[in-house]
C-alpha positions in Angstrom: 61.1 -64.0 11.4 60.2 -62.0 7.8 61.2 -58.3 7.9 58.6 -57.8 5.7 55.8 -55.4 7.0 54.1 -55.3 3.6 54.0 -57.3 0.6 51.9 -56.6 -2.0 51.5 -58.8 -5.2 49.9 -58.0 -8.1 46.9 -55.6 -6.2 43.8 -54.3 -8.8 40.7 -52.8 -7.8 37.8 -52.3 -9.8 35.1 -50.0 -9.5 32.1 -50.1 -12.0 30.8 -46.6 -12.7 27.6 -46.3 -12.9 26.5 -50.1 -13.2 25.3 -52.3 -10.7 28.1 -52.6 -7.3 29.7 -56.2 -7.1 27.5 -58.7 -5.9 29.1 -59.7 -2.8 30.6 -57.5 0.2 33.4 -59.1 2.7 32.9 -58.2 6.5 35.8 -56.4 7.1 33.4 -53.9 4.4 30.6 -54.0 6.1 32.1 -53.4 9.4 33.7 -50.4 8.1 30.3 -49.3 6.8 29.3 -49.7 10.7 32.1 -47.8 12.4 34.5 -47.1 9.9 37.2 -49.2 11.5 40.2 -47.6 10.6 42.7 -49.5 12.5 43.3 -53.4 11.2 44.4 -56.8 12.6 48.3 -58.5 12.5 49.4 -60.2 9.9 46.7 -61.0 7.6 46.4 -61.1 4.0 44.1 -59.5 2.4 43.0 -60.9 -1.1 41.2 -60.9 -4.7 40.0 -62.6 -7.2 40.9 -61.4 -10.9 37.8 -60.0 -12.8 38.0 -58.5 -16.3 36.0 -54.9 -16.7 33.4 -55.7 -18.6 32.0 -52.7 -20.4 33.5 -49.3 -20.1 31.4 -48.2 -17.1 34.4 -50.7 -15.2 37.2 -48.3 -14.0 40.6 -50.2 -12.5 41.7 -47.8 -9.8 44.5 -50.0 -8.6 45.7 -52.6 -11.4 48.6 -55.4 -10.5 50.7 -53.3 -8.5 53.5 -55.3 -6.6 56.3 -53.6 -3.9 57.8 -54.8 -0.5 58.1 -52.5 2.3 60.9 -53.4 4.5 59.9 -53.2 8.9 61.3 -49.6 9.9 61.1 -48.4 6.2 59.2 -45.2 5.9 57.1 -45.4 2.2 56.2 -41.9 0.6 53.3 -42.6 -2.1 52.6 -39.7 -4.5 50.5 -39.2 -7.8 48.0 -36.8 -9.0 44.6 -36.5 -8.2 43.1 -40.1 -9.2 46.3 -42.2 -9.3 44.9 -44.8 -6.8 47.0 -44.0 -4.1 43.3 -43.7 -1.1 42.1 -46.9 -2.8 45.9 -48.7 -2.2 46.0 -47.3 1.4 41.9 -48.4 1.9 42.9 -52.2 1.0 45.8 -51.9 3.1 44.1 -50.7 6.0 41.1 -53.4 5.4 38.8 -50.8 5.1 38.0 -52.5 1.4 39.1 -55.4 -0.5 41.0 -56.0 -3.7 39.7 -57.4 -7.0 42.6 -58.7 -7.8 45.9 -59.9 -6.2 46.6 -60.0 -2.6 48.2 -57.7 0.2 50.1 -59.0 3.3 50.6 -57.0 6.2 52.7 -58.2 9.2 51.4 -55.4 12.5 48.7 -54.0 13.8 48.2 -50.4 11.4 46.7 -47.6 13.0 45.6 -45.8 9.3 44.4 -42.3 9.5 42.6 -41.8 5.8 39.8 -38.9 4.6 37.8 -37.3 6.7 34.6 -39.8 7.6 36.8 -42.8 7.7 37.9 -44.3 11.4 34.7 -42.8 13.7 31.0 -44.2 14.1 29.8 -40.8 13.8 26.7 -41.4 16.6 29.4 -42.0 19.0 31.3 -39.0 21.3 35.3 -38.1 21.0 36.0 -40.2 24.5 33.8 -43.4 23.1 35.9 -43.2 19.8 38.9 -43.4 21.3 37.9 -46.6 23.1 36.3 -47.9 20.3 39.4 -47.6 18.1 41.8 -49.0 20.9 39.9 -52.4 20.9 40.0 -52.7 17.4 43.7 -52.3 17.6 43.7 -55.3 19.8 44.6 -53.1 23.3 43.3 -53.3 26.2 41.3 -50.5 28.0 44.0 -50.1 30.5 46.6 -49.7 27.8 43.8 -46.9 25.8 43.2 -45.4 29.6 47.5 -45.0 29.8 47.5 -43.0 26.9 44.3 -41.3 27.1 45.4 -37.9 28.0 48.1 -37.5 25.1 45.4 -38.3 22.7 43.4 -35.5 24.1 46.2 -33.3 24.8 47.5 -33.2 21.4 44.4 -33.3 20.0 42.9 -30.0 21.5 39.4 -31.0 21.9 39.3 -31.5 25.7 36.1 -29.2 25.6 34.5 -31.5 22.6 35.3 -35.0 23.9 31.9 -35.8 25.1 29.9 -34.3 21.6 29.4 -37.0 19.1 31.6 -36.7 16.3 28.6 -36.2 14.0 28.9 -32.5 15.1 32.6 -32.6 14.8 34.2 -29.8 11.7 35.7 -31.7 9.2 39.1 -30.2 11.0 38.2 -31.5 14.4 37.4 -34.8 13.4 41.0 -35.0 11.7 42.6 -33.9 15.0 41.0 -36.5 17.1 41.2 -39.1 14.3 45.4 -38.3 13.9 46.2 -38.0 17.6 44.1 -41.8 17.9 45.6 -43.0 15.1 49.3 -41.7 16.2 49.3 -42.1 19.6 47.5 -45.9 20.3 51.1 -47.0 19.2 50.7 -49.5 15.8 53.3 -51.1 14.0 52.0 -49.5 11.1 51.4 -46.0 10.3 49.5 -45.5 7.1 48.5 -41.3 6.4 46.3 -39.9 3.7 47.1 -36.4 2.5 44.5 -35.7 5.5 46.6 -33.3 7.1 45.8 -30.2 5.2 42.3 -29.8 7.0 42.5 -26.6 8.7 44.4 -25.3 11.2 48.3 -24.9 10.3 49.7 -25.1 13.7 47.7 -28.9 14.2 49.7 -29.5 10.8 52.9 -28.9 12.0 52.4 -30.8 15.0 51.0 -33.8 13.0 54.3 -33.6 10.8 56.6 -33.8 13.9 54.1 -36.6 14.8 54.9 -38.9 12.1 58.5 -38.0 12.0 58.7 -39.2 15.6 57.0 -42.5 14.7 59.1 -43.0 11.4 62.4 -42.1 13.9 61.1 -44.4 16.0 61.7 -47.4 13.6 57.9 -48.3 13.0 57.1 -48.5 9.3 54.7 -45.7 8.0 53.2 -45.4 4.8 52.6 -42.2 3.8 50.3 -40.2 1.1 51.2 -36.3 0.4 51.1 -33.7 -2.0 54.2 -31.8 0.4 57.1 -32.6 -1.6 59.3 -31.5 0.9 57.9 -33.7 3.7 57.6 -36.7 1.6 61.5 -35.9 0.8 62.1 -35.5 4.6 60.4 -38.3 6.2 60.7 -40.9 3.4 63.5 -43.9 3.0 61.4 -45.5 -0.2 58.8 -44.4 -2.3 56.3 -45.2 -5.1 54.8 -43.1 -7.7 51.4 -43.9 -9.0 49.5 -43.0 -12.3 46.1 -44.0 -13.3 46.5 -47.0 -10.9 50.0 -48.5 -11.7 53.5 -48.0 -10.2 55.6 -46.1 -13.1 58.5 -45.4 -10.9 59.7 -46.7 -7.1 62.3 -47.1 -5.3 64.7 -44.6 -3.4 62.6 -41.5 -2.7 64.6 -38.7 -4.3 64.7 -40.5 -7.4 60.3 -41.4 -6.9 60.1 -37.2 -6.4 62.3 -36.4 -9.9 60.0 -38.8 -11.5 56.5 -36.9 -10.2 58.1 -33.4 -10.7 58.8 -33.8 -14.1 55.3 -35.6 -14.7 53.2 -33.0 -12.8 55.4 -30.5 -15.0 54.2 -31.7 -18.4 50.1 -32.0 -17.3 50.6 -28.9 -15.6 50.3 -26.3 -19.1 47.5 -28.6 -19.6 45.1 -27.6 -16.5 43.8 -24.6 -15.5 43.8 -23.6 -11.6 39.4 -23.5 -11.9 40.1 -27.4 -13.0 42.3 -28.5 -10.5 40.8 -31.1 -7.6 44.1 -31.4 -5.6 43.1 -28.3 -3.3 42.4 -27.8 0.4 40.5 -25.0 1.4 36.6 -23.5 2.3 36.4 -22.5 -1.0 35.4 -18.5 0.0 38.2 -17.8 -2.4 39.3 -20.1 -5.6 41.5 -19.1 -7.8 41.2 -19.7 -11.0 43.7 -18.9 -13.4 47.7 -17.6 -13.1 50.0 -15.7 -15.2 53.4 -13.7 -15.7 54.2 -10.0 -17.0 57.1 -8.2 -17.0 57.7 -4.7 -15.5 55.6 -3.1 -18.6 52.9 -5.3 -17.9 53.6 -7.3 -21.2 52.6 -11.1 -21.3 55.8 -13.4 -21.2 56.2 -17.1 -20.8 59.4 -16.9 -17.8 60.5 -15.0 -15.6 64.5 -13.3 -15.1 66.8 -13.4 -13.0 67.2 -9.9 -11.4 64.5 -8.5 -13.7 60.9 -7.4 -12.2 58.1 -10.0 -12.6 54.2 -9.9 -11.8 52.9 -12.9 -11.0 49.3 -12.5 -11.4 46.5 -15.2 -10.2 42.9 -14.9 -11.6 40.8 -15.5 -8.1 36.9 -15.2 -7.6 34.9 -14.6 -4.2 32.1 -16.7 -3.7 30.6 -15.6 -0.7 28.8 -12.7 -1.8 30.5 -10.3 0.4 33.7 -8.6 0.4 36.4 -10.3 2.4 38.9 -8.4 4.4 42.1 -9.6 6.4 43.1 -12.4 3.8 46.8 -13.6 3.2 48.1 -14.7 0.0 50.8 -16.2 -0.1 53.9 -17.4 -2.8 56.0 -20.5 -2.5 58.8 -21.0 -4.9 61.0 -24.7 -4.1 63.0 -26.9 -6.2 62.4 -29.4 -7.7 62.6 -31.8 -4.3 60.6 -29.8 -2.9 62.4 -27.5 -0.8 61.1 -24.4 -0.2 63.4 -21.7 -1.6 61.5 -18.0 -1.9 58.5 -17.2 0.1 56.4 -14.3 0.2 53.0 -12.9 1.4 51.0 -9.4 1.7 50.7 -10.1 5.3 54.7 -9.9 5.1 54.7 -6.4 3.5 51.9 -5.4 5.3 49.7 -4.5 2.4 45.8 -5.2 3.3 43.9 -6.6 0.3 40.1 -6.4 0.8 38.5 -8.9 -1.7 35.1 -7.7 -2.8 32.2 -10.6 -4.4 33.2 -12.0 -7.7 36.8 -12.0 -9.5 39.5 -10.2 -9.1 43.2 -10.2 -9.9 45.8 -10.6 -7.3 49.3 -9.3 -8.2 52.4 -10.0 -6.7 55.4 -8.0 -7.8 58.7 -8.9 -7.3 61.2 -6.1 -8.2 64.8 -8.2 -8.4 63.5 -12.0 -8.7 66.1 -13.7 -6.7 65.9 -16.9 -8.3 68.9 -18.5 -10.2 67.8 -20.0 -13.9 65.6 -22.9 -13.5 62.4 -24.5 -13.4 60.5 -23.9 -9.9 57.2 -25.6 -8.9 55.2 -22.9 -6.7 52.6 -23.7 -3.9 49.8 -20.7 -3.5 47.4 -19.9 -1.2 44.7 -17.9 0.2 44.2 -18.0 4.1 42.5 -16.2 7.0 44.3 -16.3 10.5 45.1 -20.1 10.4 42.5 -21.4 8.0 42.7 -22.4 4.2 40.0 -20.9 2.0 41.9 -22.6 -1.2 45.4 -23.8 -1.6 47.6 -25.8 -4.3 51.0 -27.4 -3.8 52.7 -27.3 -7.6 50.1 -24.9 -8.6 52.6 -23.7 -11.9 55.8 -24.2 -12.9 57.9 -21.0 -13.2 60.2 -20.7 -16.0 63.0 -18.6 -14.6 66.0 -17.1 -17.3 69.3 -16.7 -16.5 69.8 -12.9 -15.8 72.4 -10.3 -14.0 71.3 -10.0 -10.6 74.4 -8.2 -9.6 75.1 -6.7 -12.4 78.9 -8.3 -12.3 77.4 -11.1 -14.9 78.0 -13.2 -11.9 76.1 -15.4 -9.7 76.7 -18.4 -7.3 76.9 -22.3 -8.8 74.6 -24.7 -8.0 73.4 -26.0 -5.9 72.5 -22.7 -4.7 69.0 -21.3 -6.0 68.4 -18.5 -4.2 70.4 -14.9 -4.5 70.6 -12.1 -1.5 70.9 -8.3 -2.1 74.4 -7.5 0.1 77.3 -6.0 0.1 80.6 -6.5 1.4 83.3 -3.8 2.8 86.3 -3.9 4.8 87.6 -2.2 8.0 91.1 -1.6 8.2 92.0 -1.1 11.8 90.1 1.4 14.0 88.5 2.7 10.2 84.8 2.3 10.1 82.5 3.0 7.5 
């Protein structure tokens, strides 16, 4: 018995932009069309047949990627915005088919991919979950077992009889996780779907597929949370413009990413970037660093007071009140290090139509030298109106935080403001 669970040889997909689609469409494709079938068959193989672009309309998303992923392996996939890694996780999940090369997966996967994937849309919450279950290949007493965890965890008990056509983008991705997680597949696969809405559904989802990758079922697993990827991970694969260019142990995957997400990062502006979550009622647009007389500077110091200063536009019209912003600094892994919001301090920043600048000053930065990504975002209550994971790259200088010219070594990042005395018998200070 192969403990396979996926093997992938020499995968391409090509999609012609703009020109006429391909002339054929399999059935797994056009069931998908029908109810979006997002949970796929045992061991089948899933393949292609080579086809050169013909005219520069013809974009290869995917093109002859090849990796094994061992039963009980957990695989983090990560690339920017474009890489390929929906369209690997779509042939996968049989939701489409390769034009090239061939996919072989060994257990039932239970794929939870964008929103308006996985649901016929006419259909209610309850007749979903039914509907999903006997694509899976389980029986209604088995769906019926399970029934009320899906709902539980879910939270849509009032909803379940409302077709999912009237479902928030947010809803739908509860009902679709807690199907996808709880009906119990060998194989897990998760888009970066998770960042819909409400933050404590995300947590719970996290803890979801920690559970099933602790479990010992494989999972494949897209996210732009470096941190979670770095958690939950045993492998991983880094795509870029539809080609491997690094895999293998995940740490190693994550160094690669950081330092490629690094180099295009001087190169986009925050109004440019796609890889955002959010309503949109606040976007921001642009970001920058001063020093403590407001001067322009290209890093920040150790120790020393920095402004870091994001360009941000309204775009409802109105003026916005109880909204947090918040400032993540992590390392280069993606653990989080430095955190900070107005809703911390307790300052109120009422937004008014249009743009605005939104200043976060830090008196004593108390970061060690280094390079840190930083994740940003805007929220009210529970809800995203934008944020970015590796919005920027911080250039931080070695300074004197203590003023002893003194500091710990690494591994240690971030630095505390105490002091230490000593009591000598009943003496107190």
């Amino acid at each position: 018995m192969s403990d396979v669970a996926v093997s992938v040889e020499g995968l391409g997909k090509l999609y012609r932009l703009g020109g006429d689609s391909a002339a054929y469409q399999t059935l797994r494709e056009m069931v998908a069309n029908i109810v979006g079938g997002s949970i796929r068959g045992v061991s089948r193989a899933i393949g292609g047949t080579a086809v050169e672009a013909e005219d520069r309309r013809d974009l290869w998303a995917l093109k002859d990627v090849s990796f094994e992923l061992k039963k009980g392996r957990v695989l983090g996939v990560v690339g920017r915005n474009g890489a390929g890694k929906s369209t690997l996780l779509k042939i996968l999940s049989r939701i489409t088919a390769p034009t090239a090369g061939r996919a072989v997966v060994d257990g039932r996967v239970g794929a939870l991919l964008e929103v308006g994937t996985g649901f016929h849309p006419e259909l209610t919450g309850r007749e979903n979950i039914y509907l999903n279950g006997a694509i899976l290949g389980m029986t209604r007493a088995d769906i019926r077992r399970r029934f009320d965890e899906i709902v539980d965890f879910s939270g849509l008990e009032r909803f379940l009889d409302t077709p999912v056509k009237r479902y928030s983008s947010g809803m739908y991705t509860r009902l679709a996780f807690s199907v996808a997680a709880h009906l119990e597949p060998e194989i897990l696969v998760v888009d970066e779907v998770l960042s819909v809405g409400d933050v404590e559904f995300q947590r719970k989802s996290m803890g979801k597929a920690s559970e099933a990758a602790s479990s010992g079922r494989t999972v494949i697993f897209v996210s732009h949370n470096l941190a979670a990827l770095r958690g939950l991970s045993t492998d991983g694969i880094l795509l870029q413009k539809g080609q491997i260019v690094a895999a293998g142990e995940i740490g190693r995957v994550l160094d690669r990413y950081v330092e490629l997400i690094a180099a295009a990062a001087s190169e986009t502006s925050l109004a440019d970037r796609l890889d955002r979550t959010g309503s949109g009622e606040i976007r921001y647009l642009g970001f920058r660093i001063e020093d403590a007389e407001g001067r322009p500077t290209e890093f920040a110091r150790t120790g020393d007071e920095s402004r870091f200063i994001f360009d941000v536009v309204n775009t409802t019209g109105r003026s916005l009140e109880n909204i947090s912003f918040y400032l993540l600094f992590h390392d280069s892994g993606g653990v989080p290090l430095y955190n900070h919001s107005n809703l911390y301090s307790g300052e109120d920043l009422v937004v008014p139509p249009g743009r605005s600048e939104v200043i976060c000053r830090v008196p004593r930065l108390p970061l060690t030298g280094g390079t840190y990504p930083i994740d940003i975002a805007a929220m009210v209550g529970g809800t995203y109106l934008d944020m970015m994971t590796a919005a920027a790259y911080v250039q931080v200088g070695e300074g004197n935080f203590y003023g002893t010219g003194r500091q710990p070594p690494l591994p240690f990042h971030t630095l505390i403001d105490a002091g230490w005395s000593l009591n000598n018998g009943s003496e107190r200070r």
